[in-house]
C-alpha positions as CSV (number, residue, x, y, z in Angstrom):
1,X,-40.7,81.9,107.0
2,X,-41.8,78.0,106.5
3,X,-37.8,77.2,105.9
4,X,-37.4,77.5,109.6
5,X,-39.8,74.7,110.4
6,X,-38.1,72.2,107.9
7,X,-39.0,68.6,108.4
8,X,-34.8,67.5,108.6
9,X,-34.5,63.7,108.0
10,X,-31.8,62.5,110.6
11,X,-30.2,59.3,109.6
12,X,-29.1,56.6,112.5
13,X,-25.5,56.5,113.1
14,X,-23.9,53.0,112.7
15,X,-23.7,51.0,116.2
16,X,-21.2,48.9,114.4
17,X,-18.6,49.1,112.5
18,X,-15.2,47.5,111.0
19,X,-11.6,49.0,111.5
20,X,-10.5,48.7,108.9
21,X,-13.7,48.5,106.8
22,X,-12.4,48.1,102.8
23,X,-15.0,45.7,101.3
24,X,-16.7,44.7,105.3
25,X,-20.3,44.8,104.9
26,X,-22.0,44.8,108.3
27,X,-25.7,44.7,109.0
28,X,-27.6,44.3,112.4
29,X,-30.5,43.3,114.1
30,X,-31.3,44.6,117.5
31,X,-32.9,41.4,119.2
32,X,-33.2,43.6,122.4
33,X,-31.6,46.1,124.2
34,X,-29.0,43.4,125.7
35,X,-28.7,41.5,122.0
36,X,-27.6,42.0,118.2
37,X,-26.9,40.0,115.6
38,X,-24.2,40.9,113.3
39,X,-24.1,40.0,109.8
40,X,-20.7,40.3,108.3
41,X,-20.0,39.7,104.8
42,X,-17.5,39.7,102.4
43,X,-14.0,39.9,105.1
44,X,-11.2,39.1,103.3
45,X,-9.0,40.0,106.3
46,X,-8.9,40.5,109.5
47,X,-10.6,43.7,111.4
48,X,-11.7,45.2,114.5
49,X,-15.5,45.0,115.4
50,X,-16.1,48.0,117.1
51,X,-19.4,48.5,119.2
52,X,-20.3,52.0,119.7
53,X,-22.6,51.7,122.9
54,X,-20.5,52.2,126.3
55,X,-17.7,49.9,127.3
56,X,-18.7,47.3,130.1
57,X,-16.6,43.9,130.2
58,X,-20.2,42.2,130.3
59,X,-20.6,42.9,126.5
60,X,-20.0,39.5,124.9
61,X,-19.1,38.5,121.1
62,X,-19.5,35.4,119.5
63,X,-18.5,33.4,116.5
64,X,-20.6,30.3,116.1
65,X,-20.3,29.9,120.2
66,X,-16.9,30.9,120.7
67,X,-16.4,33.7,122.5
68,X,-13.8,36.1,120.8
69,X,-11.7,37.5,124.3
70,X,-9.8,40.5,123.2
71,X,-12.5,42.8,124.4
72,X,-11.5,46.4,124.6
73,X,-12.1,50.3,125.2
74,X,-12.2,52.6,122.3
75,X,-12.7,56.0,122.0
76,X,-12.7,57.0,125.3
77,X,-16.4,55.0,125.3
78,X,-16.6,52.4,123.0
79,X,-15.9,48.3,122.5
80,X,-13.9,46.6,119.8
81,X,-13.0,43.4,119.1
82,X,-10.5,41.3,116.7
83,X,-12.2,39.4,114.6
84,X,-9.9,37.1,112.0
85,X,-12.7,35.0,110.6
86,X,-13.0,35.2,107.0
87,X,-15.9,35.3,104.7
88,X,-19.6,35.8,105.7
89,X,-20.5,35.2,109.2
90,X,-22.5,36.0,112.4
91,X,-21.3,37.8,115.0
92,X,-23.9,37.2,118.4
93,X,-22.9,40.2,120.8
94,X,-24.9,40.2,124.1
95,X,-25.1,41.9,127.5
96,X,-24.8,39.3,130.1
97,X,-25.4,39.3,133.8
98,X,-24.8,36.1,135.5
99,X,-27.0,33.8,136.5
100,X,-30.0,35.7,134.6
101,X,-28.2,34.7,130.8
């Protein structure tokens, strides 16, 4: 039976994403495995960023050079930040090691 040897698309679940999400467009680009840049679009009002690769404090967001500090554990697992900025904007997230970044 051919069924059984199906070719099953599997989509990529989303790294990122915003809680709460109404009207939040998000895009990424993986610059490498220690950097992303996230395109955010279309916030009207404040959300969470949340980043869904294991929590470490070394994980760093920022907002046109500003760090954004309320980094925290979700999902047993994951990061999220606050993010109030409005609009459409980049968020930089990175994994730095000191003195190598």
């Amino acid at each position: 039976n051919l069924s059984l040897y199906e070719n099953v698309k599997l989509t990529e679940p989303k790294l990122f994403s915003a809680d709460p999400g109404e009207g939040v467009s998000i895009k990424y680009n993986k610059i490498s495995p220690t950097r992303y840049i996230i395109r955010i679009t279309n916030s009207k009002k404040p959300f969470n960023l949340i980043f869904k690769q294991s929590f470490n404090k070394r994980w760093i967001a920022r907002i046109n050079g500003v760090e954004l500090v309320n980094h925290l554990l979700v999902f047993d697992y994951a990061n999220r930040w606050s993010v109030d900025k409005l609009g459409s904007f980049d968020i930089d997230v990175r994994f730095e090691v000191w003195p190598w970044d």
